[in-house]
N, C-alpha and C positions, 0 to 999 in steps of 0.2 A: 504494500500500500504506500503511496505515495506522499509524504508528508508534506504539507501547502508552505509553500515560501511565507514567512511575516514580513508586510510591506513596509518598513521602517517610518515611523512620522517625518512630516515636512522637517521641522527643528532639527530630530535626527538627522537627518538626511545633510542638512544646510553645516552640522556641525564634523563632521567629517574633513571639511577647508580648511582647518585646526591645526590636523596633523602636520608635525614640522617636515614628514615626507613629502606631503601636498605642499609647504609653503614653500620648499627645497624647488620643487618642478615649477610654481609660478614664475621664480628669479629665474631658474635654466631656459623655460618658455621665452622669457625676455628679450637671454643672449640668441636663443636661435632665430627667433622673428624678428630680430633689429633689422641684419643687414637685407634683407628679402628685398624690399620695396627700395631700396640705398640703390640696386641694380636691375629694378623694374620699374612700377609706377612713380615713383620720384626722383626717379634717372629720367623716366620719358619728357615730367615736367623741365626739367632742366636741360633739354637737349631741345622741348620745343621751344621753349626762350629762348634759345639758341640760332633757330631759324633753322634746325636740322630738319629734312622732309620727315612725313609718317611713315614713308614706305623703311626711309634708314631705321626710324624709332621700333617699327616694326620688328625690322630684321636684326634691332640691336638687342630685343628681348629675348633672342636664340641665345644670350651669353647663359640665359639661366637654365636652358637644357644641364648643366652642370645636374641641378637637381634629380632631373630625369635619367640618368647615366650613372648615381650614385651609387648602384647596385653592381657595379663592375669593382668597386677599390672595398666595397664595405665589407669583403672576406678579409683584409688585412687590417681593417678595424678591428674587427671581431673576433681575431685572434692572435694577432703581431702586436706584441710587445717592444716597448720603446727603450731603448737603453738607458739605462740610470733614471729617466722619468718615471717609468713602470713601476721599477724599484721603491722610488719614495712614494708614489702618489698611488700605485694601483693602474690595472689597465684602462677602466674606464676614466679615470680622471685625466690622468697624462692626456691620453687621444685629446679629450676636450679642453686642455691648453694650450695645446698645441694648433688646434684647430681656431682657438679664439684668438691667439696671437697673430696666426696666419689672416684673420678677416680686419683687426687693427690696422695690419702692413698694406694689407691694400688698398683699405679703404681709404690710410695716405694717398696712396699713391693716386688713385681718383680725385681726391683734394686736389693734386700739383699737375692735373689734367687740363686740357684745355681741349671742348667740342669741336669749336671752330675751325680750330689749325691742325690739331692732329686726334680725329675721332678714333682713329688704331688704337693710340696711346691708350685713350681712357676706356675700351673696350678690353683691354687687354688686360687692366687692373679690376674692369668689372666684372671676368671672366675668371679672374685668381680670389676676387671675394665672394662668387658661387661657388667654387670649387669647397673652398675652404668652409664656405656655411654648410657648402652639403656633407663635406666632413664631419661639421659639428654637427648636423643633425643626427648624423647617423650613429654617434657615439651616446648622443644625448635618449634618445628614444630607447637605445639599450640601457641604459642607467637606469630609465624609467621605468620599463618592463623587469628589471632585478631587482627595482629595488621595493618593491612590495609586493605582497598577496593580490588574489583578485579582488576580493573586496573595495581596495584601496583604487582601483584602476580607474573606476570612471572617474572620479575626484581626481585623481593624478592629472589624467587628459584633461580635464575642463581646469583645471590650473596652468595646466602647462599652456593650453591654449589664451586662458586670458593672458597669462604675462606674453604668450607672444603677439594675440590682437592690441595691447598693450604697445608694446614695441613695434608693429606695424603702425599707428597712431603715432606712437615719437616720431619715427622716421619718415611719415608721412605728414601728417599734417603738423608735427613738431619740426620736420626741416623745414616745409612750408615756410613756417612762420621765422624761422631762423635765419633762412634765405632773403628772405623782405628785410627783416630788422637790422641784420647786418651789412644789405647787403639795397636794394629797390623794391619796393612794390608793386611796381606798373614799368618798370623798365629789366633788361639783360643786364644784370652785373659779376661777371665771375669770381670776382674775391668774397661775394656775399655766399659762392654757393659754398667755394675754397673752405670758408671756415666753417660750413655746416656743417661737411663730411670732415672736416678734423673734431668734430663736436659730438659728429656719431662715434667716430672711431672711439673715442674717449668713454661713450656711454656702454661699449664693450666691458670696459672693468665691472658693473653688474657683475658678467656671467661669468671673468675670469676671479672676482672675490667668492662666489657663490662658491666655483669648483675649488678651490684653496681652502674652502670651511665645510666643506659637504664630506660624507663617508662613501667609501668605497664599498657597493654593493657584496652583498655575499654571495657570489657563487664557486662552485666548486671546479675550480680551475682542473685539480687532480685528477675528475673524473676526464675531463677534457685530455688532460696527456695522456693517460691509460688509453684512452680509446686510439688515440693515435699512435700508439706507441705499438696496441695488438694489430693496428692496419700494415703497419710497417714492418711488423714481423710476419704478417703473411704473405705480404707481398717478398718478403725475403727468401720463403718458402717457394714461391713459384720462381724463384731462378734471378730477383733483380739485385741491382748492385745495392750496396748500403745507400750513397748519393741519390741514386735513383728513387732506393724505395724511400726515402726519408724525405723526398720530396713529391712523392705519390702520396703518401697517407697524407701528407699537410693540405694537397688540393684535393682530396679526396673532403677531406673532414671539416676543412674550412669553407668550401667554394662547391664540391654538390651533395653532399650532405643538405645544407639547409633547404638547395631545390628539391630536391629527393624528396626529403622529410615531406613538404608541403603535398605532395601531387600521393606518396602516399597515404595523407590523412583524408583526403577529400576526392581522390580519384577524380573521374570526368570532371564532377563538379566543379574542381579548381579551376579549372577554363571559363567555367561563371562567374566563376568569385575573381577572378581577374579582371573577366570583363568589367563588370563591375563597376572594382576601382579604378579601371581605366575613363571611365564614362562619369564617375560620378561631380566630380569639380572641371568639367569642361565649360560648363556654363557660364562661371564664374571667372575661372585664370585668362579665358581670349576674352573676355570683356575688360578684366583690369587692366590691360596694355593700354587701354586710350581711353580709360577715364580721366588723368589728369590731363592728357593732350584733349580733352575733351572739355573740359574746365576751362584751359586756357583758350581754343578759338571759343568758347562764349562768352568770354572777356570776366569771366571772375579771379581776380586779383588772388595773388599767394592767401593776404589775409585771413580774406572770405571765405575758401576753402580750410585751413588751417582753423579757423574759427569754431567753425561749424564742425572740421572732424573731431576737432581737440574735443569741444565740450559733447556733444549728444553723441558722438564717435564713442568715446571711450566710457561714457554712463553706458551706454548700450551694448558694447563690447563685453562690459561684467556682467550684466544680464543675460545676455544671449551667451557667454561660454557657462554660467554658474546652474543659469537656468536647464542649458542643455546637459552637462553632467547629471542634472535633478532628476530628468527627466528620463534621462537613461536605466539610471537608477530604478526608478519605479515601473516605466512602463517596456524594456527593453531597447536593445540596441537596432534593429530592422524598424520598427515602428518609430522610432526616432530620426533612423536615415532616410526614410518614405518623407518625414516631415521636412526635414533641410533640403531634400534637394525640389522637393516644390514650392519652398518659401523663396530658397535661393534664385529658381528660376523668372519667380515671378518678379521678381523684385528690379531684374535687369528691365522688364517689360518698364516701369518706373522710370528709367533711365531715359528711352523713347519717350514717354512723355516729357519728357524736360527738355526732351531735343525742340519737341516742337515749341515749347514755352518760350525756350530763351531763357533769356538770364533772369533768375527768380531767386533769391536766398532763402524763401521761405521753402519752395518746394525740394532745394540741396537738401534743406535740412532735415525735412520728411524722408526725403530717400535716403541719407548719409544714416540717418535713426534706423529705417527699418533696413536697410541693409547689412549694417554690423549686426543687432537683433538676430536676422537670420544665421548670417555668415557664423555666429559664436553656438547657434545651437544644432546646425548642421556639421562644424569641424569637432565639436564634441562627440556628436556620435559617432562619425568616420572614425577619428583617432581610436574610439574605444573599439568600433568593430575592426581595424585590423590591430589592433594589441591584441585583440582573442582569436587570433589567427595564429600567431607567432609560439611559437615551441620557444621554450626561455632557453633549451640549449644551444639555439643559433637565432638566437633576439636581435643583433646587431644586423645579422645579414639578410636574413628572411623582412626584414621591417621595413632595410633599406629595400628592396625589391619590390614592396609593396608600394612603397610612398614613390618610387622611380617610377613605376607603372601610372599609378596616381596622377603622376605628372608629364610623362615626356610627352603625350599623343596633347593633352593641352597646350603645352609650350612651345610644341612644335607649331600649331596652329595658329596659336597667339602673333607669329613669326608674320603671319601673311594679313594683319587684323588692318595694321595699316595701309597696306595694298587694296581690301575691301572699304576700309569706310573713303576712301580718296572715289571709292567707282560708285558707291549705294548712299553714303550719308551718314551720319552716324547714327539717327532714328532707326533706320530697317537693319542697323548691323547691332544694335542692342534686340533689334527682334528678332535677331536671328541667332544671337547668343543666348536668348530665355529657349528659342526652339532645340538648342543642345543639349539641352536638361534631359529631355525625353527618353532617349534611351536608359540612362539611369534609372528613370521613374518604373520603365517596364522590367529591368532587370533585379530589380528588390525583391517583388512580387518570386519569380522565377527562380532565387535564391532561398527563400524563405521556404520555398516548397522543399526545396531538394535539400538545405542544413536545417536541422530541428534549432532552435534559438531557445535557450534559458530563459528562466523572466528578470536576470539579473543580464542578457544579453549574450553569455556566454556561450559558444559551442558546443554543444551538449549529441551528437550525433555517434553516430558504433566507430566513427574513425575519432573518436575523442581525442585532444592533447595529451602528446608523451610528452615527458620528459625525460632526455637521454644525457642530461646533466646530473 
């Protein structure tokens, strides 16, 4: 007989945010969503000041395919150890200092760029701080996967998530407005944007004090070497050199291992649950490319937008991730991703209307409102349904393969946004960004059939989570 889950009360549920594990992944959320928008939507703002076309702004958002591609280096996150850093800090911490010093470095170096004279240059630094974020994410998200129970999980994601819509808000509508103050707010001035991005770069320390005062997850490294250690001796067995075999078990157990794992737990259906996440934030990522290029030919001032994201951006930002963990929580994780990705869809439809409006503050501020809203309780759910995807014994890798997938068919597309709104307008190309959503909407449905869903959101199916750690 089946014992009925107890729905924990609202209070409960809200008191969970408490936990210094939870208040741990708000700051880490921070350092990973700072630099996101540094080398997308508020790189676009600053390049259309610039007088750079939309087709280049377009094609300069291909730097963040990084994200999408993260899934080819995150086997040597996920188990390459750093010399002497490992040693003191742990492997998950070292990775993510290493990674956050790495997004500091360039995000100078985009500071001492110049669009106009040489767009290489500053592509080429905004292409070493994706790299280097998608580094950090991918160590970050494993940290977060070890370092609690499930219980803790939705709470962790809607933390991590607000401190990073948080950090999208700094870097977006806080460079906004840092860019004007120091710099014009109705005209091109390059030292205003210079010391923005020296101002991000510095708001890095965040995640680098965070990983300096945070513990080092527990897991069990030893089982990790044993396993690789009995691969290497069979392979020694079937005739190969020491060299050889000691570099077979490592890509064996690093690199398809965690593929492996995944398509054994879920069989055919994994090809669903990819689809999936390939589909699900399409709607959204090729619309962000020209929302601020969007802003700007409507003649709204750095301010105005920085205004309006600062204040009702980042009220709504805590709502919409705190709300969406809540919500996870009680009513599961599929009944929650049905909900974001129709909120998220419709909301771009909002956008088209403001095309046709014109320049309105009052209407920004309705959409910039329910847009984060949406946006914080649909990456709540996502986040949480692919952590209960993930085997904790290749957390780092399996995650990153999700969240690449997640992203690259988006960012690939996003690539050619500016090429479309230059032929259709921006109106029909926000409608045609809500019409993205769709395959999402039907693939939830088709999911749900085929994975049984916990009422805590969890996988609960006959290919249930091993763990081989």
């Amino acid at each position: 007989m089946t014992t009925p889950r107890t729905v924990p009360g609202w209070l409960q549920s809200l008191a969970i945010y408490l936990e210094p594990r939870v208040l741990t992944l708000l700051a880490l959320g921070f350092s990973s969503g700072l630099p996101l928008l540094l080398v997308f939507g508020t790189l676009s703002f600053w390049l259309r000041e610039a007088e750079v076309s939309l087709t280049d702004i377009g094609y300069m958002s291909w730097v963040a395919l990084a994200y999408g591609f993260k899934w080819l280096w995150s086997p040597l996150v996920d188990r390459l150890s750093l010399p002497l850093l490992s040693r003191l800090m742990g492997r998950r911490r070292s990775w993510m200092l290493l990674s956050q010093s790495l997004v500091v470095l360039a995000l100078c170096g985009m500071a001492l760029s110049d669009p106009q004279r040489d767009l290489g240059h500053l592509a080429l630094f905004a292409l070493l701080v994706a790299f280097a974020s998608a580094t950090q994410d991918i160590v970050i998200d494993a940290f977060r996967i070890e370092s609690a129970p499930e219980r803790l999980q939705a709470a962790m994601a809607a933390a991590y998530m607000t401190g990073y819509r948080l950090a999208m808000i700094m870097a977006g509508a806080g460079a906004l407005a840092l860019a004007a103050w120091l710099g014009s707010n109705v005209e091109y001035d390059l030292e205003g944007w210079r010391q923005t991005y020296f101002i991000m770069a510095a708001l890095m320390g965040v995640g680098v004090l965070t990983t300096l005062l945070c513990h080092e997850p527990d897991i069990d490294l030893a089982r990790q070497s044993e396993d690789q250690v009995a691969r290497k001796q069979m392979l020694l067995e079937r005739g190969w050199s020491h060299g050889m075999a000691g570099t077979g078990a490592w890509c064996i157990e690093a690199i398809w291992r965690p593929f492996a794992d995944f398509f054994e737990r879920y069989g055919k259906t994994a090809l669903l649950i990819l689809a999936l996440i390939a589909c699900y934030r399409i709607s959204d990522v090729v619309m962000g490319v020209m929302t601020n290029s969007f802003y700007v030919d409507l003649q709204f001032s750095k301010t105005e937008v920085a205004t309006i994201t600062k204040v009702y951006g980042v009220i709504m930002t805590l709502v919409g991730a705190s709300l969406g963990g809540v919500l996870v929580m009680r009513f599961g994780t599929l009944r929650i991703l049905m909900l974001g990705a129709v909120l998220t869809a419709t909301t771009n439809l909002l956008f088209s209307l403001l095309g046709q409006v014109g320049h309105s503050t009052w209407l920004l501020t309705v959409i910039i409102s329910l847009d984060n809203l949406c946006a914080g309780i649909a990456t709540a759910a996502f986040v949480t349904y692919l952590s209960s995807l993930t085997n904790v014994a290749f957390s780092a890798t399996q995650y990153a393969l999700f969240s690449s997938i997640m992203l690259l068919l988006p960012k690939f597309l996003a690539g050619f946004s500016g090429t479309i709104v230059e032929q259709i307008g921006y109106s029909h190309f926000f409608i045609g960004t809500a019409l993205l959503g769709i395959p999402a909407m039907c693939l939830i449905p088709l999911v749900a059939k085929k994975v049984k869903i916990s009422a805590s959101g969890c996988t609960q199916d006959k290919r249930s989570r091993k763990s081989e750690g």
